[in-house]
C-alpha positions in Angstrom: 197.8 28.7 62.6 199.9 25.9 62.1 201.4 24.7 64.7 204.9 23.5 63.2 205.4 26.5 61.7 205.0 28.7 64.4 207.9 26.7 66.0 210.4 27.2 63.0 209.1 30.6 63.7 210.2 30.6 67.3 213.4 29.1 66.2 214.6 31.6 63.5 214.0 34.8 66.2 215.8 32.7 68.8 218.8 31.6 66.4 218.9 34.3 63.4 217.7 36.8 65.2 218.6 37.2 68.5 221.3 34.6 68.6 220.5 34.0 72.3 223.8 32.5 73.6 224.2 30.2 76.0 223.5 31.4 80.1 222.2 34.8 78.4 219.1 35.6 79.6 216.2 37.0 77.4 213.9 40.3 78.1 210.9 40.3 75.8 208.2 42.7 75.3 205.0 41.8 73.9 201.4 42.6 73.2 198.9 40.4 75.2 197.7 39.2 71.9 200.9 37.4 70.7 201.1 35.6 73.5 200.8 32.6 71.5 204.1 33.0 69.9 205.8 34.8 73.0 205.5 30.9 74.6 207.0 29.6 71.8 209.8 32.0 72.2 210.5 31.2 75.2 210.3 27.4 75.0 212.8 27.9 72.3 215.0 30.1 74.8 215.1 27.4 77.8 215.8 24.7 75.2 219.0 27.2 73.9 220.5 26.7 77.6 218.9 30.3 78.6 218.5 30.9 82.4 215.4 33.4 82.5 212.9 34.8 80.4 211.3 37.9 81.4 208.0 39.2 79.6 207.0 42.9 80.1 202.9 42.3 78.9 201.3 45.5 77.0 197.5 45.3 75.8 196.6 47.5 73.1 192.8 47.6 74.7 193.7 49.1 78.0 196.1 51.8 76.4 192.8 52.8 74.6 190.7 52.8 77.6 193.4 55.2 79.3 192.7 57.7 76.5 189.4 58.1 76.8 189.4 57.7 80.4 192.2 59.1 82.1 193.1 63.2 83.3 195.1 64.8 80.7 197.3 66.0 82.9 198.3 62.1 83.9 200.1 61.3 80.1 203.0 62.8 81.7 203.8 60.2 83.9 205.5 56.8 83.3 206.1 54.3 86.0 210.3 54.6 86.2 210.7 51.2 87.6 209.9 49.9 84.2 212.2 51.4 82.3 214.8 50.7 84.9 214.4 47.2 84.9 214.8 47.4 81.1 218.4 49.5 81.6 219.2 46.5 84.1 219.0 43.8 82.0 220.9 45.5 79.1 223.8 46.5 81.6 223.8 43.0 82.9 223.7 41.8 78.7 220.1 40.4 78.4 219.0 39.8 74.4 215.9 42.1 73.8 213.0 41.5 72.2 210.2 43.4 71.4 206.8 41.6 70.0 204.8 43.9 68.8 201.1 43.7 67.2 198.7 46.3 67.6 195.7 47.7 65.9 197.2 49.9 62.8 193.9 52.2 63.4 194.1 51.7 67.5 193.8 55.3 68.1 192.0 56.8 65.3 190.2 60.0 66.1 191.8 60.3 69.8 193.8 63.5 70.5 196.9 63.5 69.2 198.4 66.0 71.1 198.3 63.3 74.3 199.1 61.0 72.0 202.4 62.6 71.2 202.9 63.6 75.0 202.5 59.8 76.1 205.0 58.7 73.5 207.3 61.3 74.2 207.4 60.3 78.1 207.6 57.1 77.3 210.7 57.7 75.1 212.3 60.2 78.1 212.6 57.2 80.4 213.3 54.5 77.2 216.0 56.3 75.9 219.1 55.4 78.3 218.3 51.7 77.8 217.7 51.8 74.3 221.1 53.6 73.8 222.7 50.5 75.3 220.4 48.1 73.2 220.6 50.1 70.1 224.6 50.7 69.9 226.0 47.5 69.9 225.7 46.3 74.1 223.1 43.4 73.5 221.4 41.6 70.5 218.1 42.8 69.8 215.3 41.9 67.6 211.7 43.4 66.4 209.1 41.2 65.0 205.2 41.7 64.7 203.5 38.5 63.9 199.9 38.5 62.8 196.9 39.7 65.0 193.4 39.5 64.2 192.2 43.3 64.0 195.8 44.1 61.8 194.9 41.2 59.7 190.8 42.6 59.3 192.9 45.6 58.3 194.9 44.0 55.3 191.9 41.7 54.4 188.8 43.7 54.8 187.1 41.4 52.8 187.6 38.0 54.6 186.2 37.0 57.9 188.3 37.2 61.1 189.3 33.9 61.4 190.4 33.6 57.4 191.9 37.2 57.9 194.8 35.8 60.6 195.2 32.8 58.9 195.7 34.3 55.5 198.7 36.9 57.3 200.5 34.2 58.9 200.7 32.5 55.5 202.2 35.4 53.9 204.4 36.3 57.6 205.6 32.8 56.9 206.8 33.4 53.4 208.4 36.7 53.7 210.4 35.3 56.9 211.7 32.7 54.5 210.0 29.7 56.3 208.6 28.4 53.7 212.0 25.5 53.5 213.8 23.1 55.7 216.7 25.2 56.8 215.1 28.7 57.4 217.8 29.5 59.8 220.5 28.9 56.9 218.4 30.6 54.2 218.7 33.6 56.2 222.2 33.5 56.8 222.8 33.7 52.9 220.2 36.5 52.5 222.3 38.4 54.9 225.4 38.1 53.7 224.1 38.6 49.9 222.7 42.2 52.2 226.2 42.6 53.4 227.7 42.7 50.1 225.5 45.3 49.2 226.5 47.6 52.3 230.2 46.6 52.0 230.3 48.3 48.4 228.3 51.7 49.2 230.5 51.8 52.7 233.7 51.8 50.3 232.0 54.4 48.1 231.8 57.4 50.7 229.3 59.3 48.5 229.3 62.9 49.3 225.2 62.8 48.2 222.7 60.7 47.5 219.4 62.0 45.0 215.9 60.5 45.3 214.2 61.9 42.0 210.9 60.7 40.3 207.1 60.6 41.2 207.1 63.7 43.2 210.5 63.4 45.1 213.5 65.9 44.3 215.5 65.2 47.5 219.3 65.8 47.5 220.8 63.8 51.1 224.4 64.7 52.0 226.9 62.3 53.9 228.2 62.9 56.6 232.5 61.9 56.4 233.4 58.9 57.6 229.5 57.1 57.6 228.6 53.2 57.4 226.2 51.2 55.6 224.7 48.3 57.1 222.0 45.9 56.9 220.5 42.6 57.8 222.9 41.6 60.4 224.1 43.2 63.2 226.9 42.6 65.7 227.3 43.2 69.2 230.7 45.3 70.7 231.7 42.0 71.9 231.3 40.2 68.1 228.2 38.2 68.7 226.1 38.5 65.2 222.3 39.1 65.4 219.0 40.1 62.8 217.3 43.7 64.8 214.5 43.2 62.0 212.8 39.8 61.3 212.1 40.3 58.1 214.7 42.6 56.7 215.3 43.7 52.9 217.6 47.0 53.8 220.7 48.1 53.8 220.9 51.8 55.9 223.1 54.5 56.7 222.7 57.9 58.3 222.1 61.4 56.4 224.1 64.9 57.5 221.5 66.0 60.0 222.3 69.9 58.2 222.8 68.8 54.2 219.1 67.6 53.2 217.1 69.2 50.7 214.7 69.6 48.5 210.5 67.5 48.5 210.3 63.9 49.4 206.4 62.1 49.1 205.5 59.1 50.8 205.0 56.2 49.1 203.0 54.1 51.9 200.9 55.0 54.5 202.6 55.2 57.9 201.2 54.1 61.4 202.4 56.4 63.9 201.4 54.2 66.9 197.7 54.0 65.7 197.1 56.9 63.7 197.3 56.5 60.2 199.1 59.4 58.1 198.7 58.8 54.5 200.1 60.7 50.9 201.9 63.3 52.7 205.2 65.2 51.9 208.0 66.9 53.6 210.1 69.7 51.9 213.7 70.1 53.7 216.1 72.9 53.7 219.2 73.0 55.5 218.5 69.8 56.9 215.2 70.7 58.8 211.6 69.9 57.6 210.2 73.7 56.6 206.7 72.5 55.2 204.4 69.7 55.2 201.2 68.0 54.0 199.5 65.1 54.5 196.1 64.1 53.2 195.4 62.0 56.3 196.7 62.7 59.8 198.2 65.8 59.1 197.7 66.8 62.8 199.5 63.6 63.5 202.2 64.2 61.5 203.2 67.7 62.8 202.8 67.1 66.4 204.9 63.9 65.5 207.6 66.8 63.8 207.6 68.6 66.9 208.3 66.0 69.4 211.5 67.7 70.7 214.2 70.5 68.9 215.5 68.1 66.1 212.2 65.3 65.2 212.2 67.5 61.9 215.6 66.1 60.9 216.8 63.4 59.5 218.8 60.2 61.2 218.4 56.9 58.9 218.6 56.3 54.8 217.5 53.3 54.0 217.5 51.2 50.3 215.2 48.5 49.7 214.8 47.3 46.2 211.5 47.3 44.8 211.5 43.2 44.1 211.4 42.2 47.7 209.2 40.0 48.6 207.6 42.1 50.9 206.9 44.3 47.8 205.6 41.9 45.2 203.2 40.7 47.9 201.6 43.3 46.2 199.9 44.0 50.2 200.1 47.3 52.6 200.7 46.0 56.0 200.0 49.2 58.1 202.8 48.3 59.8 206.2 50.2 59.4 208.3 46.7 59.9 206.8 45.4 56.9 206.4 48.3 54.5 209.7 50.0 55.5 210.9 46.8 53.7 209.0 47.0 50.7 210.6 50.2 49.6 213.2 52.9 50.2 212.5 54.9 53.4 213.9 57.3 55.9 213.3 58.1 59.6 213.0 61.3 61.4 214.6 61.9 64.4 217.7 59.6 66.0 220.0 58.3 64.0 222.2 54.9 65.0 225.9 55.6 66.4 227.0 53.1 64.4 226.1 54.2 61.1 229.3 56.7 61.9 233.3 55.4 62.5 233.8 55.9 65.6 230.2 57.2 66.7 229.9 54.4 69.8 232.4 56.3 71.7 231.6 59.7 70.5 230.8 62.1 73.0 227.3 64.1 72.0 229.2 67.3 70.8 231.3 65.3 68.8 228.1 63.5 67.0 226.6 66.4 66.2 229.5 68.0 65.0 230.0 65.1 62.7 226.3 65.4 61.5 224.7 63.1 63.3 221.0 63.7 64.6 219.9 63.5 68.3 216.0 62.7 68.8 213.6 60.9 71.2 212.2 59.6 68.1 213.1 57.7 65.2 210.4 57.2 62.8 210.8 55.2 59.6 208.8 56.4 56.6 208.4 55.1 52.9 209.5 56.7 49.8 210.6 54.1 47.5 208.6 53.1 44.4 209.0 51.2 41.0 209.1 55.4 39.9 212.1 56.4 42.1 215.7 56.2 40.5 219.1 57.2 43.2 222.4 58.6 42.3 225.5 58.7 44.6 227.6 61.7 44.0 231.2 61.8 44.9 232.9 64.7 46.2 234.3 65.7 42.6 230.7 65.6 41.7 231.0 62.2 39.7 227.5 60.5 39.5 227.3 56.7 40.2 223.5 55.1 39.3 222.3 53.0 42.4 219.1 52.6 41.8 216.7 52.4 38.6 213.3 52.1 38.8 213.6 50.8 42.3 215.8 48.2 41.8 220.0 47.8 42.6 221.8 49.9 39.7 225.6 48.1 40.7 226.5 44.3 41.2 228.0 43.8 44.6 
């Protein structure tokens, strides 16, 4: 990999996307096989005046070796101090970020009933620190740069070695490193994203309808919701990316007002199982019926991960010109293809996709429509086939998308 570009690389997550301010200190979490990257991160971090860096390591090898080696009745259990160190740092206002780059066929043909199990107790003891992250306390970023097995994956036909090298020359070019001022690129692309969620914010649509290429799907609004997209700020103002790349701008569906048949348009890697060409038919809200030619039994214990996995929490637009798209590539990884197209995600949705929703109380969210989940799983719909109305309240229609691409100037 080349070395220069791996530190504009290192720069642009530092600056663009976590914003690391001066004194904060940084919490990473990384895969043992970035670690390449990670150092570059941090070098970056101490040069930005940062105190302390702390790295929480993961190896994708020894998470496989615990499923074919350890008691079943052990994937209930999570090691709490973890966690708890995480929920310390965001109380005391570390940046997060997580590094993620994993084998998209890891855990092919393991039981994914234990699967589910471990992700689900991993989420239990997550979930009070990623409220903080997620909701506006800290700045928080997600990357996944290039690893050799997910890069065998995207270039079967290539050796190893010309594999990685190939996906960190298109990694560079869809993070917009391919200039002298990546850091100031990015800032235009996300204000030119901004626009785009300023305008359907001032809209309110009471609806939104995915039609074409085997989607019907009708997603109510809930009152009062927010679009956003690119950047992020904290509570206290501070403005950071939470995906490096991005291409969406997102809101939250009525948990109760979704209906009708959505079909994937990508295939989605749930944590190393691969579910492929599947479809979910909705009726008040709630997932009734499924299929999936591939990793069907993924998919539904994935739907019953806890009381509301089967509804809906994010709506996301992404037109069909990205770059990430006209790489013409499937990345196997949901960072990457969740910004090639329109998605949505199952399970949580993001307080502040709601007015107000930071300081809601949980009756008051879910009387206002918004879902509650340990998961929140982005899937892909979008396609150069799918066209999107909005529909006001009075039932006026207003195109937003046509053939995958923006319908409205902004």
């Amino acid at each position: 990999m080349n070395k220069k570009m791996l530190e504009k690389y290192a720069e642009l997550i530092v600056k663009a996307g976590l914003n690391l301010q001066e004194g904060q200190r940084l919490f990473v979490a990384a895969e043992m096989n970035t670690a390449p990257l990670v150092r570059e991160v941090t070098t970056k971090a101490y040069q930005n005046d940062c105190p302390l860096v702390t790295i929480l390591w993961a190896d994708e090898e020894i998470k496989k070796i615990r499923h074919e080696h350890a008691p079943r009745d052990s994937f209930a259990e999570f090691p709490a101090w973890i966690m708890n160190g995480v929920l310390k740092g965001a109380r005391r206002g570390d940046a997060y970020l997580s590094v993620t780059g994993t084998d998209p066929d890891l855990l092919a043909g393991y039981d994914p009933e234990l699967i589910a199990l471990e992700l689900k107790t991993r989420a239990k003891h997550f979930r009070p620190a990623q409220r903080l992250i997620t909701n506006g306390h800290v700045q928080w970023t997600v990357i996944c740069p290039p690893t050799p097995k997910w890069a065998a994956k995207i270039f079967p036909e290539s050796s190893k070695e010309e594999a990685e090298e190939k996906l960190w020359e298109v990694m560079f070019k869809l993070c917009r490193l391919d200039n002298n001022d990546p850091v100031e690129v990015w800032r235009k692309h996300l204000s030119d994203l901004a626009k785009r969620h300023s305008y359907l914010t001032e809209k309110q649509f009471d609806s939104l309808h995915f039609y074409g290429a085997g989607t019907d799907l009708k997603i109510g609004m809930p009152e009062n919701h927010i679009w956003k997209g690119g950047g992020s700020k904290t509570l206290g103002g501070i403005d950071f990316t939470a995906n490096l790349p991005t291409e969406e701008v997102f809101s939250m569906p009525h948990k109760d007002k979704v209906e009708g048949t959505v079909r994937s348009t990508k295939p989605l890697n749930y944590y190393g199982n691969l579910i492929e060409n599947f479809s979910l038919t909705f009726e008040k809200g709630r997932v009734i019926d499924f299929s999936a030619e591939k990793g069907e039994a993924t998919l539904k214990k994935m739907l019953e991960a806890d009381e509301n996995a089967k509804q809906l929490g994010e709506v996301a637009l992404v037109p069909h010109r990205s770059p990430i798209s006209e790489s013409g590539l499937i990345f196997y990884n949901t960072l990457y293809d969740e910004n090639a197209a329109c998605h949505l995600a199952l399970g949580s949705a993001y307080r502040a996709n709601i007015q107000g929703g930071v300081e809601m109380s949980e009756e008051e969210l879910a009387e206002a429509g918004v879902n509650n989940s340990l998961i929140h799983v982005d899937f892909m719909i979008g396609s150069n086939e799918i066209d999107i109305d909005g529909i006001n309240a009075d039932g006026n229609i207003s195109p937003i998308m046509r053939k995958g691409e923006w319908a409205f100037e902004a």
